[in-house]
C-alpha atoms as an extended CHARMM CRD file, in Angstrom:
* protein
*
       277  EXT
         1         1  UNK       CA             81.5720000000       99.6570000000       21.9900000000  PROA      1               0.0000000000
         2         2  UNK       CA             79.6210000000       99.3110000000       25.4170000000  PROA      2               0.0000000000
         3         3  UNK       CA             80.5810000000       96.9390000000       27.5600000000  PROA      3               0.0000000000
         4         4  UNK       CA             77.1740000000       95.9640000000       28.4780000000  PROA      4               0.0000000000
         5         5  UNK       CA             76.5490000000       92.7580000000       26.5840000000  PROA      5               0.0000000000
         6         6  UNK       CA             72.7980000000       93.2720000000       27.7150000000  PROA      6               0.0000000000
         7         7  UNK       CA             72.4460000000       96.6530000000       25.6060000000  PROA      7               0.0000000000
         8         8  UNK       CA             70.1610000000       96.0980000000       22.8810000000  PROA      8               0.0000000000
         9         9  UNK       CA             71.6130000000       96.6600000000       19.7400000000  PROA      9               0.0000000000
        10        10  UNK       CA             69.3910000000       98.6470000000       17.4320000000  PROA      10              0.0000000000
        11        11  UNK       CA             70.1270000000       96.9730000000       14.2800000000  PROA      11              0.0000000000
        12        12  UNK       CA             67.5040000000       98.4750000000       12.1200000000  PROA      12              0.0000000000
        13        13  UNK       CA             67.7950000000      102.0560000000       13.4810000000  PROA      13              0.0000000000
        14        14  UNK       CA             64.0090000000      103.1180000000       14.0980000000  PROA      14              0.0000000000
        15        15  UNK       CA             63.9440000000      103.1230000000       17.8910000000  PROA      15              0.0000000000
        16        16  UNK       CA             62.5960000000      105.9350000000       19.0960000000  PROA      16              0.0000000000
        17        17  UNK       CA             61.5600000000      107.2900000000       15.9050000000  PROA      17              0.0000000000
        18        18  UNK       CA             57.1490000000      107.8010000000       15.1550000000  PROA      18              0.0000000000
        19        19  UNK       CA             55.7270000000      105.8240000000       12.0750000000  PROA      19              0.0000000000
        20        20  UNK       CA             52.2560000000      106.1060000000       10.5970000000  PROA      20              0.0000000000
        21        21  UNK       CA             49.9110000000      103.0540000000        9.8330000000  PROA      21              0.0000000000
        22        22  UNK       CA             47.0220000000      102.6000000000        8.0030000000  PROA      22              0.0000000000
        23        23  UNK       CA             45.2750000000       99.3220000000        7.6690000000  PROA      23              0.0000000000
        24        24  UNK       CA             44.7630000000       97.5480000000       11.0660000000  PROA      24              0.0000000000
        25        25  UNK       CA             41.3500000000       95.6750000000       10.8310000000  PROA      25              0.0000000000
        26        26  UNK       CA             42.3190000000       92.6370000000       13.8590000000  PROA      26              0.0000000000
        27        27  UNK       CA             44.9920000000       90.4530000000       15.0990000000  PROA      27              0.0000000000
        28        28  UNK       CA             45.3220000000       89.2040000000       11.5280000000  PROA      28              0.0000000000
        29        29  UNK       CA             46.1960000000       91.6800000000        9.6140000000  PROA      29              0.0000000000
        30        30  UNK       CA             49.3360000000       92.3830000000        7.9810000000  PROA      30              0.0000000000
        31        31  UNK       CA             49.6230000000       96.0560000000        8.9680000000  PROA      31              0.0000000000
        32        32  UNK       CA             49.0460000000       94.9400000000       13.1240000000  PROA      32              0.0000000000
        33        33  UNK       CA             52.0240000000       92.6690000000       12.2740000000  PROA      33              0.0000000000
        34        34  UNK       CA             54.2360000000       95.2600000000       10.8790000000  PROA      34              0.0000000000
        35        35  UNK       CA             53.0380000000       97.9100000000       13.4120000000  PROA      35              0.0000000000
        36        36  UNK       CA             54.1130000000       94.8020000000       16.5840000000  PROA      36              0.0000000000
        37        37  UNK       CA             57.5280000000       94.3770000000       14.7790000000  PROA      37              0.0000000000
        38        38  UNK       CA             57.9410000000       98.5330000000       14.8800000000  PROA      38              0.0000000000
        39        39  UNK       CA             57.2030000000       98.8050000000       18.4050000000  PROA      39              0.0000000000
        40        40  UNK       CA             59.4930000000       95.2990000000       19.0020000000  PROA      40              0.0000000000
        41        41  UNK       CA             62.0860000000       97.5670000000       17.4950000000  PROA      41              0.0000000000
        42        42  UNK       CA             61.6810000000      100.6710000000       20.0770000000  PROA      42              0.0000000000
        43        43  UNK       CA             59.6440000000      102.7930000000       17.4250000000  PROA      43              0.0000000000
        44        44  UNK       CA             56.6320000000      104.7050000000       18.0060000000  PROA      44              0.0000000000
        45        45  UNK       CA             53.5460000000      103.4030000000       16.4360000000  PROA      45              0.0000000000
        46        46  UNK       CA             50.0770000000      105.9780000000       15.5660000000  PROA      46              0.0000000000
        47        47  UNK       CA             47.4620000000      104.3030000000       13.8060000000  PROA      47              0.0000000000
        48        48  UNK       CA             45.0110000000      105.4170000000       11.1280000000  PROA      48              0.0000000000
        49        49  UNK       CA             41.6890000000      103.3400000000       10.9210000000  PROA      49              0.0000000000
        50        50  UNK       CA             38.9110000000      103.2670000000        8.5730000000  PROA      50              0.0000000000
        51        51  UNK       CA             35.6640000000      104.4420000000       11.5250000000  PROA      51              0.0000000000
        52        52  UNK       CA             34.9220000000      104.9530000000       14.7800000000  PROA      52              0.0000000000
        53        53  UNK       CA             33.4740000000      101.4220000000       14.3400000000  PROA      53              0.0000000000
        54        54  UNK       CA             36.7300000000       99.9650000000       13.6860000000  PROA      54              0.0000000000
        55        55  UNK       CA             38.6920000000      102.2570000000       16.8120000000  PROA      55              0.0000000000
        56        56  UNK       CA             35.9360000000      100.7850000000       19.2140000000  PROA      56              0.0000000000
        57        57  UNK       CA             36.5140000000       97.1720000000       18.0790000000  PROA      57              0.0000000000
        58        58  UNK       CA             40.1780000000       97.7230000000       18.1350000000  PROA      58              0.0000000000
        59        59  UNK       CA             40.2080000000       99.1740000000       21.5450000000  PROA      59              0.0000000000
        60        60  UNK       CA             41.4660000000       96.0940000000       23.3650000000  PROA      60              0.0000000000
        61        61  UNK       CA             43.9430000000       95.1600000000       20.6740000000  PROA      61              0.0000000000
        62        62  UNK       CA             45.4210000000       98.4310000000       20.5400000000  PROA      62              0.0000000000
        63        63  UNK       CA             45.3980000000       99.9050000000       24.4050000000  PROA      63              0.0000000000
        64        64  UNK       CA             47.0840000000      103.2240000000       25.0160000000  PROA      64              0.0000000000
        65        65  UNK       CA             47.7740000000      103.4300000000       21.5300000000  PROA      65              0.0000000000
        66        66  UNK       CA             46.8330000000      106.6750000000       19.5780000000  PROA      66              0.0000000000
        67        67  UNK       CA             44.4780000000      105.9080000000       16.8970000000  PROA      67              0.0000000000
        68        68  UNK       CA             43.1720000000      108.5170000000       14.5390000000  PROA      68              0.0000000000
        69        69  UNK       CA             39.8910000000      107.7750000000       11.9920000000  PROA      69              0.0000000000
        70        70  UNK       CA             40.8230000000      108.2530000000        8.4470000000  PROA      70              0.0000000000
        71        71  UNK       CA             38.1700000000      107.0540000000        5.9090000000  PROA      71              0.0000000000
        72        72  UNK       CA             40.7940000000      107.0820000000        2.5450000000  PROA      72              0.0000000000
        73        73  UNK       CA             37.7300000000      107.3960000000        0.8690000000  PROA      73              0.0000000000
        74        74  UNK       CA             36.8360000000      111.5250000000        2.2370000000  PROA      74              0.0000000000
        75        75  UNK       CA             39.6050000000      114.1030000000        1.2790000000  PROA      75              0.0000000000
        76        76  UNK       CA             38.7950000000      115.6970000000        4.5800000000  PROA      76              0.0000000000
        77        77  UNK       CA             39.4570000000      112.7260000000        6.5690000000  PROA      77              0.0000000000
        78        78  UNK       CA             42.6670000000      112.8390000000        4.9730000000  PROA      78              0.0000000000
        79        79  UNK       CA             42.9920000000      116.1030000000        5.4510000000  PROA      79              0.0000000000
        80        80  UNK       CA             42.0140000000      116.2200000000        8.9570000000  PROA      80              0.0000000000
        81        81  UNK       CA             44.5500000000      113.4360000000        9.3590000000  PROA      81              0.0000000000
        82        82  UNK       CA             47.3310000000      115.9450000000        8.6690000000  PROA      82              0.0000000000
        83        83  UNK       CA             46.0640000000      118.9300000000       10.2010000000  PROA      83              0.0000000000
        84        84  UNK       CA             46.6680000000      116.8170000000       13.1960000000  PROA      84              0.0000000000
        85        85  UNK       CA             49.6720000000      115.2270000000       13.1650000000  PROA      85              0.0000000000
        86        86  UNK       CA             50.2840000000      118.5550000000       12.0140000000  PROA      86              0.0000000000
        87        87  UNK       CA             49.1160000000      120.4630000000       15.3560000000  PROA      87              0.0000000000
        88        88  UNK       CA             51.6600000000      117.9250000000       17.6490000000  PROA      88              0.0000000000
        89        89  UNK       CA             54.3840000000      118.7780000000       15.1710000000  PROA      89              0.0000000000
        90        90  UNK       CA             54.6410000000      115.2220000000       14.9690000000  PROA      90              0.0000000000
        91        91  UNK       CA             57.4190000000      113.9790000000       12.3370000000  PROA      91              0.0000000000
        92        92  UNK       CA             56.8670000000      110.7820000000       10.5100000000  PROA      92              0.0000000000
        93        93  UNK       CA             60.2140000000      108.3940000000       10.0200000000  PROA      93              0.0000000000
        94        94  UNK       CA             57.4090000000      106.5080000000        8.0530000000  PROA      94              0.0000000000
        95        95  UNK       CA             54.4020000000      105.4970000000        6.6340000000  PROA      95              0.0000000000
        96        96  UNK       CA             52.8630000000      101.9210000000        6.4320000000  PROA      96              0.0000000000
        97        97  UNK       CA             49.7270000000      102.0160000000        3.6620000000  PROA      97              0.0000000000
        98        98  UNK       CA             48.0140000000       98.3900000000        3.9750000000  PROA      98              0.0000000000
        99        99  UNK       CA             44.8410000000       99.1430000000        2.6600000000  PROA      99              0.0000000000
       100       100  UNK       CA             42.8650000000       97.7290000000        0.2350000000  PROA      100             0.0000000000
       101       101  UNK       CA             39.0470000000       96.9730000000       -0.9300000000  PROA      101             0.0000000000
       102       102  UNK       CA             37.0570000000       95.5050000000       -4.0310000000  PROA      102             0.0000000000
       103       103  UNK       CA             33.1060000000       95.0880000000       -3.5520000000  PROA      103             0.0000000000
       104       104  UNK       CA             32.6770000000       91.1900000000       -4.3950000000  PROA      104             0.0000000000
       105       105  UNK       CA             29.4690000000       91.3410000000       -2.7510000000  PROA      105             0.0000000000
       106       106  UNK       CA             27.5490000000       90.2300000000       -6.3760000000  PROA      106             0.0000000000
       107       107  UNK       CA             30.1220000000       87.3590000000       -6.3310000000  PROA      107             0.0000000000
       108       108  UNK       CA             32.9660000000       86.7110000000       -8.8530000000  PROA      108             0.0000000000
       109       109  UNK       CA             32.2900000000       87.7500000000      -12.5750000000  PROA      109             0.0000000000
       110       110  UNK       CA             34.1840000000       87.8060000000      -15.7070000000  PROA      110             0.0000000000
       111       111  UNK       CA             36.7330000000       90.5600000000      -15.3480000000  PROA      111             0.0000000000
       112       112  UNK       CA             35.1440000000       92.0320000000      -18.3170000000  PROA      112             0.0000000000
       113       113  UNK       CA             32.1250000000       92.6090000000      -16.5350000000  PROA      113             0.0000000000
       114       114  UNK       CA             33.9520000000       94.6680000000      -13.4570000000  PROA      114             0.0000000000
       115       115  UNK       CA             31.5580000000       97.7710000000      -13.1760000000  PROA      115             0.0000000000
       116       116  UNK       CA             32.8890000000      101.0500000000      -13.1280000000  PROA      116             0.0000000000
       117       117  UNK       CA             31.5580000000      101.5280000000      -10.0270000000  PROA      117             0.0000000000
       118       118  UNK       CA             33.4140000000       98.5200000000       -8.5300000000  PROA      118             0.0000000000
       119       119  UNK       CA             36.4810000000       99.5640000000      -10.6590000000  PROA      119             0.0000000000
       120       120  UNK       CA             36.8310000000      103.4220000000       -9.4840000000  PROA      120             0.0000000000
       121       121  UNK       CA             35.5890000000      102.8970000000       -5.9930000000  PROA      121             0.0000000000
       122       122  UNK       CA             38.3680000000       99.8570000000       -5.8770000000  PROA      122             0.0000000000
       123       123  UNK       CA             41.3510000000      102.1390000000       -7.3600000000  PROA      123             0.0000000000
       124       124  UNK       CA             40.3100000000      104.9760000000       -5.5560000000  PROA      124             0.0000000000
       125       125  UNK       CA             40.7090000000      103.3590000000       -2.4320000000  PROA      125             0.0000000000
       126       126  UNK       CA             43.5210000000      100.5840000000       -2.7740000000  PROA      126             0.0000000000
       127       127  UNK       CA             45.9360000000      102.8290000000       -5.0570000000  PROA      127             0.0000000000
       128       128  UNK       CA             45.0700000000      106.3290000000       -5.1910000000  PROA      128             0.0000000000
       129       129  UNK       CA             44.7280000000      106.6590000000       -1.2220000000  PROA      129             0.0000000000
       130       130  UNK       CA             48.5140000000      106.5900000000       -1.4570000000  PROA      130             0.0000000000
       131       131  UNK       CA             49.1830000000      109.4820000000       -3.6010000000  PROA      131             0.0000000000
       132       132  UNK       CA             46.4660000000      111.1900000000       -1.6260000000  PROA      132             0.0000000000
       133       133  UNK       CA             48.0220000000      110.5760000000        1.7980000000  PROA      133             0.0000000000
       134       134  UNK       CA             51.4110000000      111.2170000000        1.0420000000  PROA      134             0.0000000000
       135       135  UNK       CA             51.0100000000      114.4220000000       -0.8140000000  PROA      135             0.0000000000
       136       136  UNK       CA             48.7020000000      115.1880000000        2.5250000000  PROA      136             0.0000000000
       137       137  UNK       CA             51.6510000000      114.0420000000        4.8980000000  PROA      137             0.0000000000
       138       138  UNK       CA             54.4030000000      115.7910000000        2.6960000000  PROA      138             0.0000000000
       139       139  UNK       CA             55.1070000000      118.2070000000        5.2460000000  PROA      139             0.0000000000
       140       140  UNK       CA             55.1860000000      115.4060000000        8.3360000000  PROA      140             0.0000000000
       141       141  UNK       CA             57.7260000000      113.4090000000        6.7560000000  PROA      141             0.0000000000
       142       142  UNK       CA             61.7890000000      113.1890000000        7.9580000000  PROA      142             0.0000000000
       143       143  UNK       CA             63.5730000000      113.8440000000        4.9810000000  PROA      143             0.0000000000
       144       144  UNK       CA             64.7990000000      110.5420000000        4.5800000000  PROA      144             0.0000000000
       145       145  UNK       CA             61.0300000000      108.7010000000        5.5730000000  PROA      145             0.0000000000
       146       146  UNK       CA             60.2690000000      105.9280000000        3.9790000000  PROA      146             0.0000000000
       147       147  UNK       CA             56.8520000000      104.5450000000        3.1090000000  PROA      147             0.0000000000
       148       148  UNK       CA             55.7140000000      100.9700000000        2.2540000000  PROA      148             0.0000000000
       149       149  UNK       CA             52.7460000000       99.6510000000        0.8030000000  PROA      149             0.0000000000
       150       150  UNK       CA             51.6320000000       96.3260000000        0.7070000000  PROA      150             0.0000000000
       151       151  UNK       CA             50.9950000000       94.8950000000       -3.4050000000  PROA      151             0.0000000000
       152       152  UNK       CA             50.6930000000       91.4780000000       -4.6750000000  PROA      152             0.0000000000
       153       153  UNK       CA             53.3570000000       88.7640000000       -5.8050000000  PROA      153             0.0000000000
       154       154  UNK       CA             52.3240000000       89.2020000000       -9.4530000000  PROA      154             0.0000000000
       155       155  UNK       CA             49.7040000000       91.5300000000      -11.5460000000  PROA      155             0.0000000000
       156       156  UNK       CA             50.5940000000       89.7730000000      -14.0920000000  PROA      156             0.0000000000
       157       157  UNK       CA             48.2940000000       86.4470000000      -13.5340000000  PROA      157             0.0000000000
       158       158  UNK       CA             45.0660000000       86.2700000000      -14.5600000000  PROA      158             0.0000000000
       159       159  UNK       CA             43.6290000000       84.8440000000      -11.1290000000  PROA      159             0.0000000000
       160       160  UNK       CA             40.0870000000       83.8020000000      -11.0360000000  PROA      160             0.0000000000
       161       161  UNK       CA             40.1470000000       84.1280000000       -7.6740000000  PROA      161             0.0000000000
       162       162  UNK       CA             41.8210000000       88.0250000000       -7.2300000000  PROA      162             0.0000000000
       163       163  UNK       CA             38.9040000000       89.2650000000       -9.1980000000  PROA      163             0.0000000000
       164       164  UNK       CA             39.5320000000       92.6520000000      -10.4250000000  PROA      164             0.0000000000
       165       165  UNK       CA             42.4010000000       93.3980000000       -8.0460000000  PROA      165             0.0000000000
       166       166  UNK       CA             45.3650000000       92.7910000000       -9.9980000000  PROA      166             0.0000000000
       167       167  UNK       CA             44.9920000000       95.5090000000      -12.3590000000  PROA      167             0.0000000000
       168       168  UNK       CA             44.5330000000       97.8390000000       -9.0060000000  PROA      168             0.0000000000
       169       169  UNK       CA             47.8810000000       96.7300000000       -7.2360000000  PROA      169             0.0000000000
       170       170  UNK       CA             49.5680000000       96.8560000000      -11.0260000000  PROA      170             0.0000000000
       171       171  UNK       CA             48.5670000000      100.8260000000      -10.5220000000  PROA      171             0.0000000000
       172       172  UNK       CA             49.7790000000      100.8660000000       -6.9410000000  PROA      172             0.0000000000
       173       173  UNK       CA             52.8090000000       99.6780000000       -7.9330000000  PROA      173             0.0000000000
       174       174  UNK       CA             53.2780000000      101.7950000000      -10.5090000000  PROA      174             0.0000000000
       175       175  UNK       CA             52.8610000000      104.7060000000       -7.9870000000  PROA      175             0.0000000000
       176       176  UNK       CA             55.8620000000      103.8530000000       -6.3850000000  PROA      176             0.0000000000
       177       177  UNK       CA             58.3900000000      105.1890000000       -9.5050000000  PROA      177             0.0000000000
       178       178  UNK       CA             55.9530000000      108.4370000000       -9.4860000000  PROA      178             0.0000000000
       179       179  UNK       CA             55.8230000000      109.4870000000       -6.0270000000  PROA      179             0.0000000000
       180       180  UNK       CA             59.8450000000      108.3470000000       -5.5100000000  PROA      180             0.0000000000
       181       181  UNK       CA             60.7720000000      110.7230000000       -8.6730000000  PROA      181             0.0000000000
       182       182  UNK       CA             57.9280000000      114.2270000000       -7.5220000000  PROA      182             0.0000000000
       183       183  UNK       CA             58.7550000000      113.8540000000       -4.1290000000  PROA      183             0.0000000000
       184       184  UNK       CA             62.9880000000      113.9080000000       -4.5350000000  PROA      184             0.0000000000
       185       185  UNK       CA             62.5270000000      117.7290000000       -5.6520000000  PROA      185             0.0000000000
       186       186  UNK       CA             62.3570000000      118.3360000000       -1.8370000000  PROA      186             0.0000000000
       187       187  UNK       CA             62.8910000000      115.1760000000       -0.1370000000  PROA      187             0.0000000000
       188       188  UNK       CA             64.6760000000      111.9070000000        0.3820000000  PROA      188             0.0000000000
       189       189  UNK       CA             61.2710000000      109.7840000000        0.9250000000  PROA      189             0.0000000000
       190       190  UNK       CA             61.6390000000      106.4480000000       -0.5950000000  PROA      190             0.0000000000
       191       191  UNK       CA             58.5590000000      104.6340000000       -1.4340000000  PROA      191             0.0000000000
       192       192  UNK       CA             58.7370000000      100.5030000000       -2.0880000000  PROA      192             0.0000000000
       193       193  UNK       CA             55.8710000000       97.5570000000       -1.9560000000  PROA      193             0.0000000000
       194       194  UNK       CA             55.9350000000       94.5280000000       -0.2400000000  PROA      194             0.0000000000
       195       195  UNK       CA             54.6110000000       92.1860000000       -2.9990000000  PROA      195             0.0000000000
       196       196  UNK       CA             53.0660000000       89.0780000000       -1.2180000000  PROA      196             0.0000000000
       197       197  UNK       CA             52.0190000000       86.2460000000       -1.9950000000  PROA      197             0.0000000000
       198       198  UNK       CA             48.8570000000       84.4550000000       -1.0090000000  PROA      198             0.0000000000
       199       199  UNK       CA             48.0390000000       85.1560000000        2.6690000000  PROA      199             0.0000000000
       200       200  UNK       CA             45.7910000000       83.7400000000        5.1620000000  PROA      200             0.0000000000
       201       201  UNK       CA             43.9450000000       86.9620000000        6.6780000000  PROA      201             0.0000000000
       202       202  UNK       CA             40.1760000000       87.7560000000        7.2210000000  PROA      202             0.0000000000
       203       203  UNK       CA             40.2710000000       90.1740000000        4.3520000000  PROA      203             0.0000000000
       204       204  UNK       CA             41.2160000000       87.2820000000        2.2320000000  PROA      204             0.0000000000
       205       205  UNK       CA             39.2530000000       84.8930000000        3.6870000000  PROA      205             0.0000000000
       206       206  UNK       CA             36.0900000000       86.9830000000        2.5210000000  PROA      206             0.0000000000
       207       207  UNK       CA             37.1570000000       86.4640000000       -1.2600000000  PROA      207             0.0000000000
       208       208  UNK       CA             35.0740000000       83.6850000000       -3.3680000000  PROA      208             0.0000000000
       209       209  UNK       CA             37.3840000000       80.8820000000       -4.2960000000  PROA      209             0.0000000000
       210       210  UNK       CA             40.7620000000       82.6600000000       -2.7060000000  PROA      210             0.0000000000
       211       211  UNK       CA             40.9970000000       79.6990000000       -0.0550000000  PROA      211             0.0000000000
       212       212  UNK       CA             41.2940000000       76.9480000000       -2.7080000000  PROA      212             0.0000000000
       213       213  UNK       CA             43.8050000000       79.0880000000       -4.7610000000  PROA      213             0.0000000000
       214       214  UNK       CA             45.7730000000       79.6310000000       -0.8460000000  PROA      214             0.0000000000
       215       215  UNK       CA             45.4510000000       75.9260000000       -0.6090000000  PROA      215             0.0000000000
       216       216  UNK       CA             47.0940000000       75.5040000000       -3.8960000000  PROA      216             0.0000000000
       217       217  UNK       CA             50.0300000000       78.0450000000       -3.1880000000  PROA      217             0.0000000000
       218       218  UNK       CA             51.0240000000       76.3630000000       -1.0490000000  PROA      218             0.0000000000
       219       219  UNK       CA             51.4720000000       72.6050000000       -2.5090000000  PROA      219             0.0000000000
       220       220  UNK       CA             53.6790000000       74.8340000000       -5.6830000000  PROA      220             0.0000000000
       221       221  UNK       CA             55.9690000000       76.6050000000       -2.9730000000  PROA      221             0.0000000000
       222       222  UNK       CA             59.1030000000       74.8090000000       -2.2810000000  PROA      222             0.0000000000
       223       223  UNK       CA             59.1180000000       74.4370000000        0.9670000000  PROA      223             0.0000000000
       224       224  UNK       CA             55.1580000000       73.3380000000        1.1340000000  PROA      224             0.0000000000
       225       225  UNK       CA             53.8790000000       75.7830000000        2.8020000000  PROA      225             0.0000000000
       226       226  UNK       CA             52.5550000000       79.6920000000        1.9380000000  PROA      226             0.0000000000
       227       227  UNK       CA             53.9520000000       83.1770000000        3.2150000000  PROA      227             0.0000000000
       228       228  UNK       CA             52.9670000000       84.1220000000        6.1960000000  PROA      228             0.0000000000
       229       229  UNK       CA             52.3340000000       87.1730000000        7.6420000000  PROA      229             0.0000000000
       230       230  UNK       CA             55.3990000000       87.5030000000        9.6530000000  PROA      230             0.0000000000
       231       231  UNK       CA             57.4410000000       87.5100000000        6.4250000000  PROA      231             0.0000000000
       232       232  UNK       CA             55.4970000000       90.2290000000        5.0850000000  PROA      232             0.0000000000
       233       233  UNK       CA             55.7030000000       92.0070000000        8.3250000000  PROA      233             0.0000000000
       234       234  UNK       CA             59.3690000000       91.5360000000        8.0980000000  PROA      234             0.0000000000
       235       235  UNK       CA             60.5470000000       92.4690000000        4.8400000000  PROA      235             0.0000000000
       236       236  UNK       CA             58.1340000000       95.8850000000        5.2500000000  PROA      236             0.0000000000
       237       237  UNK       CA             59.9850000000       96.5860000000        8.9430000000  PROA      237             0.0000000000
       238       238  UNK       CA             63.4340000000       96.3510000000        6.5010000000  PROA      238             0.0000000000
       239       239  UNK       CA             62.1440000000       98.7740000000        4.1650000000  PROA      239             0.0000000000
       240       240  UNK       CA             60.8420000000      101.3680000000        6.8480000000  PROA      240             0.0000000000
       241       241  UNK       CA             64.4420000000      100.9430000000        8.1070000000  PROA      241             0.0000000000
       242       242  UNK       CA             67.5100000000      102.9600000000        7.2740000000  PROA      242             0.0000000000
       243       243  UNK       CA             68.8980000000       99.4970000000        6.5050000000  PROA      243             0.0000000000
       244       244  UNK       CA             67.1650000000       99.6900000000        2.9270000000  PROA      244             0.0000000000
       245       245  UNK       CA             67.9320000000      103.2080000000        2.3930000000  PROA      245             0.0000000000
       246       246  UNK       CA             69.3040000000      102.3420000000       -0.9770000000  PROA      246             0.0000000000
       247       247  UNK       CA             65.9420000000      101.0700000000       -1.7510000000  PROA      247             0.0000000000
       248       248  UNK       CA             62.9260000000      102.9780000000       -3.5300000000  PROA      248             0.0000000000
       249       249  UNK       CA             60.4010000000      102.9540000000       -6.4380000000  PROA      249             0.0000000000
       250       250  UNK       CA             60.8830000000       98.6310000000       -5.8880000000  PROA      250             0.0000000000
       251       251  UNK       CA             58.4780000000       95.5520000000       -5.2850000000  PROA      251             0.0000000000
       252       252  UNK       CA             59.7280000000       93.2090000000       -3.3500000000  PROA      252             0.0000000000
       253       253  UNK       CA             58.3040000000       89.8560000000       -3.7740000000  PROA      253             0.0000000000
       254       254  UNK       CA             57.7550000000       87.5770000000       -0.8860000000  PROA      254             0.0000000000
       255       255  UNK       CA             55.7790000000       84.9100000000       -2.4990000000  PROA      255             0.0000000000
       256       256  UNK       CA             58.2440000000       81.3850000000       -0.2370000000  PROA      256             0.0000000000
       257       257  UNK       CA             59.6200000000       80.5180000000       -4.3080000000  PROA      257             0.0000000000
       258       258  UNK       CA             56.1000000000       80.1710000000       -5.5680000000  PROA      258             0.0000000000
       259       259  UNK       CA             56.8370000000       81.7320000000       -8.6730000000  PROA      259             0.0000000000
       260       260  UNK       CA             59.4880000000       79.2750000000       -9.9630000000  PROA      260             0.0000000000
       261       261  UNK       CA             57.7210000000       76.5480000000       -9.1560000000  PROA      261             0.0000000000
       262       262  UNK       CA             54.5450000000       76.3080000000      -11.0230000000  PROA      262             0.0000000000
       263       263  UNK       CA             55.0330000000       73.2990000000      -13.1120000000  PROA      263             0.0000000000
       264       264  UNK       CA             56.6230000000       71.3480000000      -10.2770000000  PROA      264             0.0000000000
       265       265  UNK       CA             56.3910000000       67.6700000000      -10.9060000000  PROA      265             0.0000000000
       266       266  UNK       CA             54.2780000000       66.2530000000       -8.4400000000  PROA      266             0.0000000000
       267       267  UNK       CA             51.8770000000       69.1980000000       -9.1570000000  PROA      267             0.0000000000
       268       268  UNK       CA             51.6510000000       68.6500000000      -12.8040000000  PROA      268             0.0000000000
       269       269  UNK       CA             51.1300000000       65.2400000000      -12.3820000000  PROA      269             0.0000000000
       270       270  UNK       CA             48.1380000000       65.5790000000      -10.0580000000  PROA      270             0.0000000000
       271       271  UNK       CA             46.6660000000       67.4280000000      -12.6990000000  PROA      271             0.0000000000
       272       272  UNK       CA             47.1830000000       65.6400000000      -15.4950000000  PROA      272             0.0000000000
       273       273  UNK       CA             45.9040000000       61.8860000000      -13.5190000000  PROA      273             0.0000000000
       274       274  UNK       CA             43.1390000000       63.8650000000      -12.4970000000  PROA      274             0.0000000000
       275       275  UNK       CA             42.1350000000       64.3990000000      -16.3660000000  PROA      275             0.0000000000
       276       276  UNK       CA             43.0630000000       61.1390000000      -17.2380000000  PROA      276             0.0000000000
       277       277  UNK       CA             40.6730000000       59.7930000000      -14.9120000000  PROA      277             0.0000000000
């Protein structure tokens, strides 16, 4: 052991190693968190954004960071993406994939009347973007990489308020067993979601009727008050870390207890008064 007491201790084992992430929109956002807590850590941080609109508005946020356009939408963006990483020879100890994207722009409807237009563009973009980018960055990977993506607490419940989405991050997550069990023929690469609960970012903020259901989160949690984005950040920094290397094809839900606490007392009997009255 050193006997410098001052010596950081690399607990989690990615300083000095490069990661990939894809997802930064502003300060808010759950992928600038998770990138922060990488670079915290001594790691190497390249980021993948959406336009050239979104690198100009990021330019202050991100300074003397490299930051490559990838629209998830265009195979060649994807593809361009690789070729290059690719041409540094750069080697990815990970890949962060926080991206997501329904068209609500018609307001909320009946799930039955989703579009397939809305449906396809939302899958395409939110779940198959990962299958796309990974078999694109198969050859940039360490053997032992690990990639994270960020899903939802439950696909499961019917939310008003989630629109369409749940059936998307229910694919996602399925993803995770697929790509974990093609990608051991040649590889170690571990793939695992951060399942979160309700958070308070811009994206979210857009969503008709998602800040009364975030309001309502948090008077179920436990503690009485909703995830954060730190959390998230957190839990996804453990998973990119050799620390979870016993971890793949898994959701890990960081929802602050919300989901054993739905019929809490004081809850319940809010809502039963209120039909009473």
């Amino acid at each position: 052991m050193s006997s410098d007491s001052s010596a950081p201790l690399d607990f989690l084992g990615i300083a000095g190693k490069t990661f990939l992430v894809m997802g930064v929109a502003n300060k808010k956002s759950v992928a600038f968190a998770i990138a922060k807590q990488i670079e915290q850590a001594g790691g190497e941080v390249i980021y993948a954004v959406r336009s050239e609109a979104r690198r100009e508005s990021l330019g202050k946020l991100l300074a003397n960071r490299r930051l490559i356009v990838c629209d998830v939408e265009r195979q060649e963006d994807i593809d361009s993406l690789a070729a290059e990483l690719g041409k540094d020879d750069v080697e990815l100890a990970g890949l962060v994939h926080s991206i997501a994207f329904a068209d609500y722009s018609e307001g909320m409807r009946p799930f039955h009347e989703t579009t397939r237009r809305q449906f396809l563009q939302a899958i395409d973009i939110s779940a198959y973007s990962l299958v796309a980018v990974c078999n694109a960055l198969k050859d940039r990977f360490a053997s032992d990489a690990s990639v994270v993506t960020i899903g939802i607490s439950t696909t499961r419940m019917a939310s008003e308020s989630y629109g369409f989405m749940a059936p998307i991050k229910a694919a996602l997550e399925s993803s995770l067993a697929f790509l974990t069990k093609s990608f051991s023929r040649f590889s170690q690469v571990r793939f695992n979601a951060v399942a979160a609960g309700l958070l308070k970012t811009s994206a979210s903020a857009g969503i008709p009727g998602y800040v009364d259901s975030y309001l309502y989160a948090e008077q179920v949690i436990p503690r009485g008050k909703a995830v954060n984005t730190t959390e998230v950040a957190s839990t996804a920094t453990f998973l990119l870390s050799p620390r979870s290397s016993g971890i793949t094809a898994q959701s890990i839900v960081v929802d602050a207890g919300m989901s054993i606490n739905y019929f809490d007392a004081d809850v319940v009997g809010a809502v039963t008064n209120a039909s009473v009255d």
